[in-house]
C-alpha positions in Angstrom: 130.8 -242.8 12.8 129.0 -239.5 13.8 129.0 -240.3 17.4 132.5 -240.7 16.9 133.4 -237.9 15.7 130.9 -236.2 18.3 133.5 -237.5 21.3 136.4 -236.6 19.8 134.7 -232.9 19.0 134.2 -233.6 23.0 137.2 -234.1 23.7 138.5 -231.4 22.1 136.5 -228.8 23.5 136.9 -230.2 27.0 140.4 -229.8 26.6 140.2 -226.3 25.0 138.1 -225.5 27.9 140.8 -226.1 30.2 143.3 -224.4 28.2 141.3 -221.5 28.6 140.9 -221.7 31.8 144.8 -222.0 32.8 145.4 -219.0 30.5 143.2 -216.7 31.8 144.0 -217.1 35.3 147.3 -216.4 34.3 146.1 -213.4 32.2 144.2 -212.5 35.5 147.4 -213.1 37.7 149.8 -211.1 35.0 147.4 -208.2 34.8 145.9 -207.6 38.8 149.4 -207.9 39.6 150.4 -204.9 37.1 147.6 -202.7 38.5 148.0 -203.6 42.0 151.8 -202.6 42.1 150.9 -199.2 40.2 148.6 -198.5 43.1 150.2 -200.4 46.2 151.4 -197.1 47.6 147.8 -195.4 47.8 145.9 -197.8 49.8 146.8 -201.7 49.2 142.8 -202.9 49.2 142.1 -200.2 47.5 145.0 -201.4 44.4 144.4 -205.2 45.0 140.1 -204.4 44.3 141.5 -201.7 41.0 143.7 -204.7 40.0 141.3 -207.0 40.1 138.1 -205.0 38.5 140.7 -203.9 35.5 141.8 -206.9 34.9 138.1 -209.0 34.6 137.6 -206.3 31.9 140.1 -206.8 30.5 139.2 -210.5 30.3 136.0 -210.1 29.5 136.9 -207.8 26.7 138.9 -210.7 25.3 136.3 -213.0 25.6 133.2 -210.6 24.1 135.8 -209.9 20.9 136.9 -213.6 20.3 132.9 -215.3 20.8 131.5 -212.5 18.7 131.6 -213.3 14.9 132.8 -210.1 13.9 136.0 -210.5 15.2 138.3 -208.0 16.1 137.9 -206.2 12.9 134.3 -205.8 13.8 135.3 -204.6 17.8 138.5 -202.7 16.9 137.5 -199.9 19.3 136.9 -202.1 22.1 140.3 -204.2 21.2 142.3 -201.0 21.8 140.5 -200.5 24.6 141.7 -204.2 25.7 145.4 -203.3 24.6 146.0 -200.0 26.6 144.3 -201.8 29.4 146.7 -205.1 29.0 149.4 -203.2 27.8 150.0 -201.3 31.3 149.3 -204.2 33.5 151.4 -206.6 31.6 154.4 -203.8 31.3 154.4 -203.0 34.5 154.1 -206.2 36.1 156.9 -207.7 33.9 158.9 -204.4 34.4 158.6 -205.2 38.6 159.1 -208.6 39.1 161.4 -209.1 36.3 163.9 -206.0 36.3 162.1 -204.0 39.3 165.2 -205.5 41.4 168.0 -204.5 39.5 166.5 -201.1 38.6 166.8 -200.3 42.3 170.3 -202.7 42.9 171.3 -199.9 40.2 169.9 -197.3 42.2 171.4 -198.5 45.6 175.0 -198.8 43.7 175.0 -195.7 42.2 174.3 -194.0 45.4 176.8 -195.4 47.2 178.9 -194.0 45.0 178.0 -190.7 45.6 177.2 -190.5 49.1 181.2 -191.4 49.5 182.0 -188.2 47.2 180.5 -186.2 50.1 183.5 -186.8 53.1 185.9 -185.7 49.8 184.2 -182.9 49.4 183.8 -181.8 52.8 187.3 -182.6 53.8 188.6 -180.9 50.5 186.5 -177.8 51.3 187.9 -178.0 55.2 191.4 -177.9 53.9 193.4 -174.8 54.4 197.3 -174.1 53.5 197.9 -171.7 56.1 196.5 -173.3 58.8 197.9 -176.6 57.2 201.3 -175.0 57.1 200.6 -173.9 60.8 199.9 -177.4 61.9 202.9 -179.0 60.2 205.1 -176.7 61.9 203.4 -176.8 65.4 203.3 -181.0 65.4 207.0 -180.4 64.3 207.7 -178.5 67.5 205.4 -180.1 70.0 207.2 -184.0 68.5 210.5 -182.3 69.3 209.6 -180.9 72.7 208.3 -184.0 73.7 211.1 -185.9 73.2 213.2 -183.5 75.4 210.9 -184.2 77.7 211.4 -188.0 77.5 215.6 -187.2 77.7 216.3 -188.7 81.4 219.1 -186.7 81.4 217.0 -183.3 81.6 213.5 -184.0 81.2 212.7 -180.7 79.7 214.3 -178.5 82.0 217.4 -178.2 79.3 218.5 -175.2 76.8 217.4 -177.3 73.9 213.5 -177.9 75.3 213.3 -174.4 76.4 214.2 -172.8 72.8 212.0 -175.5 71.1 209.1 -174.0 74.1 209.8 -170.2 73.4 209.4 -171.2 69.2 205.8 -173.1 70.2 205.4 -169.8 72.0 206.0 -167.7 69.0 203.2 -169.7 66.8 201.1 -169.5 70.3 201.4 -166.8 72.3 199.0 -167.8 75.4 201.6 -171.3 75.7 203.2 -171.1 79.1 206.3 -173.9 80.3 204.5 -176.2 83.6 205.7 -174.3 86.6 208.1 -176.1 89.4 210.0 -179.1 88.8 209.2 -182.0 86.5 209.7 -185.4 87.9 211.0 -187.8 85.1 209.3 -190.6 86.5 206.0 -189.1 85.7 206.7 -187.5 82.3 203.9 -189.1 80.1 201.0 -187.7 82.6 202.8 -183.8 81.9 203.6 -184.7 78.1 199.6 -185.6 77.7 198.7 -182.2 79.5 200.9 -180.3 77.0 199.6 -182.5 74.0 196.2 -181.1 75.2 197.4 -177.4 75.8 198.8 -177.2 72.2 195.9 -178.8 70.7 193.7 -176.3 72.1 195.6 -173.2 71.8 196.1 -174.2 68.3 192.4 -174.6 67.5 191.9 -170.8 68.9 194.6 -169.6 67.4 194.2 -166.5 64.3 194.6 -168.5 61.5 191.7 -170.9 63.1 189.2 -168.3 63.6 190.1 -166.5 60.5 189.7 -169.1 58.5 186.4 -170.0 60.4 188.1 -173.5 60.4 186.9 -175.1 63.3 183.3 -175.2 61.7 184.2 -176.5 58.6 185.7 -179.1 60.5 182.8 -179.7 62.3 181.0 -179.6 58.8 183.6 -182.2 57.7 182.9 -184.8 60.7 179.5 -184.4 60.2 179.3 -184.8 56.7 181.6 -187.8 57.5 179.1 -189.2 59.9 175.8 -188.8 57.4 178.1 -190.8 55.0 178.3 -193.5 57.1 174.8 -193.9 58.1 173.8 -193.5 54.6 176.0 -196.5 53.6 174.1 -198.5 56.7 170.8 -197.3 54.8 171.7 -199.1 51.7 173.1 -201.7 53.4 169.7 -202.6 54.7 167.7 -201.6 51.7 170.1 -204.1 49.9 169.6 -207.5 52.3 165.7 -206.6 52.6 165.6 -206.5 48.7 167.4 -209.7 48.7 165.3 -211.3 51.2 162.3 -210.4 48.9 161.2 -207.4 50.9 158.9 -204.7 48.8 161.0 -202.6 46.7 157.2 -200.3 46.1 156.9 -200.0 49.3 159.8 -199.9 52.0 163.0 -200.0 50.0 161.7 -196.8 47.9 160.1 -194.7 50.7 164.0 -195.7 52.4 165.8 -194.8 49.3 163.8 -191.2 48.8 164.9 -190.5 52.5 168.4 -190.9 51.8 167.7 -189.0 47.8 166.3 -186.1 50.6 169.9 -186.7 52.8 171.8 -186.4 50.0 170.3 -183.2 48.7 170.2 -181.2 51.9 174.5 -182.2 52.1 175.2 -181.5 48.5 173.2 -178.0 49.0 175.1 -177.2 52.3 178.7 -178.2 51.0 177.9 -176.1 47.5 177.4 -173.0 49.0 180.9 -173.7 50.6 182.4 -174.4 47.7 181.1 -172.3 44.8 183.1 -174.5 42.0 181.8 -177.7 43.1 181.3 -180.9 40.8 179.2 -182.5 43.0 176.0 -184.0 41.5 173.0 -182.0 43.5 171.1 -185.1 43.5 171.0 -188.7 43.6 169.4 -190.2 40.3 166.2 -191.7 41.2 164.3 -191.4 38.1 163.7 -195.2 37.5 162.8 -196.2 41.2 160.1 -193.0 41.2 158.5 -194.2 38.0 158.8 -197.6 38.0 155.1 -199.0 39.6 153.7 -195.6 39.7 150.8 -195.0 37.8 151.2 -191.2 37.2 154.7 -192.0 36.0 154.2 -195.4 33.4 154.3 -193.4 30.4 157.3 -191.4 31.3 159.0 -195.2 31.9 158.1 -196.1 28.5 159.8 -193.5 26.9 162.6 -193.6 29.2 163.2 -197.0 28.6 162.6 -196.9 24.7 166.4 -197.6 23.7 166.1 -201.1 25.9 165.2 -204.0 24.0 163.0 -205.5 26.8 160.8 -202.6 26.8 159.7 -204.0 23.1 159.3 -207.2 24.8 156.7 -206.5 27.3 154.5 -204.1 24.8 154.8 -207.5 22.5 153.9 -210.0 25.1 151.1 -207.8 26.1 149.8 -207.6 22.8 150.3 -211.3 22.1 148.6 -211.8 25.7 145.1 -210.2 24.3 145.2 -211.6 20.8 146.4 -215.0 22.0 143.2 -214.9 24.4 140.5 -213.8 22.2 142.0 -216.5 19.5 141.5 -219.0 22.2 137.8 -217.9 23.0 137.0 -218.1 19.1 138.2 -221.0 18.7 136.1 -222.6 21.9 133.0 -221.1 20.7 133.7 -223.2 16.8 134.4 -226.2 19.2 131.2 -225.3 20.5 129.1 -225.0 17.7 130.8 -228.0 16.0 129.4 -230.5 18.7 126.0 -229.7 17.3 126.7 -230.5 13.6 125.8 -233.9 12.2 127.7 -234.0 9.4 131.4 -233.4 10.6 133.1 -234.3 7.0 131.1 -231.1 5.5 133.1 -228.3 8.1 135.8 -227.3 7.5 139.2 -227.9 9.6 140.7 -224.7 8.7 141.1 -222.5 12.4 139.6 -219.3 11.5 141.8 -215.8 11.9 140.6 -213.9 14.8 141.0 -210.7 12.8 
């Protein structure tokens, strides 16, 4: 009977043994992975060694509290100890591979949304009513003019297309009429060297350089271009995230360039434009803090109104006490294997508090 029951305690202990030993290398896993990702942008042996060292204490803080007799009662210093250490690895590994990529999807979207406010704004800010009034009536004149110089029956040379030429004259003085005769065969050539003329003089003109307009439509194209480049940016940043690319590492470094883009344009176009809505900056908040080390407390607190930031503090204290239940109870299998008289024990599992 007692040699029985001395294989099944056996048994039993074997098989806790394994148990043990599948949770803690997940433990392991959960917690070098937490550390390793806090540090991955200071030096990435450097993190994974960190990651590693913090998390065999951790480890071996759970497995000093649950063989010792006292409990965790009797080590309550050194089981805080264990939860602050679990309680960042385990938050911040959740918080990266679980949600990490749709903190930064977020990011990405939101940004893209901003960086087209920018063209608006610039093309808003380039706007002008007297030089738009200007235009209007110059494009009026110069449509008009060119279509006398399409008539066959006078290809320009008429009393209609030179009063519509003396009124392009009176909005631009240095316009002068081609000199000689015009052959009709070979308007379009002429009516492309006028379109030109026109353009020109009209871009020189008072109201231009009054208005200092040909820079702000300068500003406007550029701003126009950064916009498009930017949207190429998260573009990229987007497929290598969904292509399982580092979002610590490449996709943040590329999304602070574009944060710095955006900035430097939002700056520029608000000095412009003194009553400006434009946000000054993109919101980056969650992408800087999230797998920083200097930052894990600030995205705790930030994150205090999500339910899943209960979640992870939970799982990481249900992590430590789960482990150190599982090391007291492999030590009582332990010491049961050397007690004769199995119907005397009791079968009750004993708290680990």
């Amino acid at each position: 009977m007692n040699n029985k029951v001395n294989d099944e305690n056996n048994v039993s202990h074997k098989t806790f043994q394994w148990i043990v030993i599948v949770f803690s290398i997940v433990f392991l896993i959960v917690l070098a992975n937490g550390y390793y990702n806090l540090l991955i942008n200071t030096n990435r042996l450097l993190a994974f060694f960190i990651g590693c060292s913090l998390a065999f204490l951790a480890w071996n803080l759970a497995k000093f509290i649950g063989s010792s007799s006292e409990k965790i009662l009797g080590n309550f210093p050194l089981f805080i100890l264990l939860l602050v250490l679990s309680a960042l690895g385990v938050f911040n590994s959740l918080m990266t591979n679980l949600e990490g990529k749709r903190i930064f999807q977020e990011t990405i979207d939101d940004s893209s949304l901003k960086f087209r406010e920018l063209p608006i704004i610039a093309k808003e800010i380039s706007k002008n009513p007297a030089i738009e009034a200007k235009q209007k009536k110059v494009e009026s004149l110069k449509q008009m003019f060119f279509e006398e110089l399409r008539n066959p029956q006078n290809c320009g040379q008429g009393a209609t297309a030179k009063n519509i030429a003396d009124q392009i004259k009176n909005e631009l003085p240095a316009f002068q009429i081609l000199s000689g005769k015009v052959n009709c065969n070979k308007i379009e050539p002429i009516i492309s060297s006028y379109d030109e003329s026109i353009n020109r003089l009209l871009k020189n003109s008072k109201e231009y350089i009054d208005g200092n307009q040909l820079e702000l439509e300068k500003l406007a194209g550029e701003v126009l271009q950064k916009e498009k480049n930017a949207q190429e940016k998260l573009n990229q940043i987007r497929t290598e995230i969904n292509n399982g690319g580092n979002i610590l590492v490449d996709a943040r470094l590329g999304l602070e360039d574009l944060a710095t883009l955006y900035q430097n344009t939002a700056l520029e176009l608000s000095k412009i434009d003194l009553n400006s809505k434009l946000p000054p900056t993109l919101e980056m908040n969650s992408v800087r803090n999230l797998g920083e080390w200097s930052q894990i407390i600030n995205l705790i607190i930030s994150r205090l109104d999500k339910p899943s930031t209960y979640v992870y503090l939970s799982l990481a204290f249900f992590f430590d006490w789960i482990l150190i239940y599982l090391f007291s109870r492999l030590k009582e299998l332990a010491n049961n294997l050397s007690v004769k008289k199995v119907n005397e024990r009791s079968t009750k599992i004993s708290s680990p508090w």
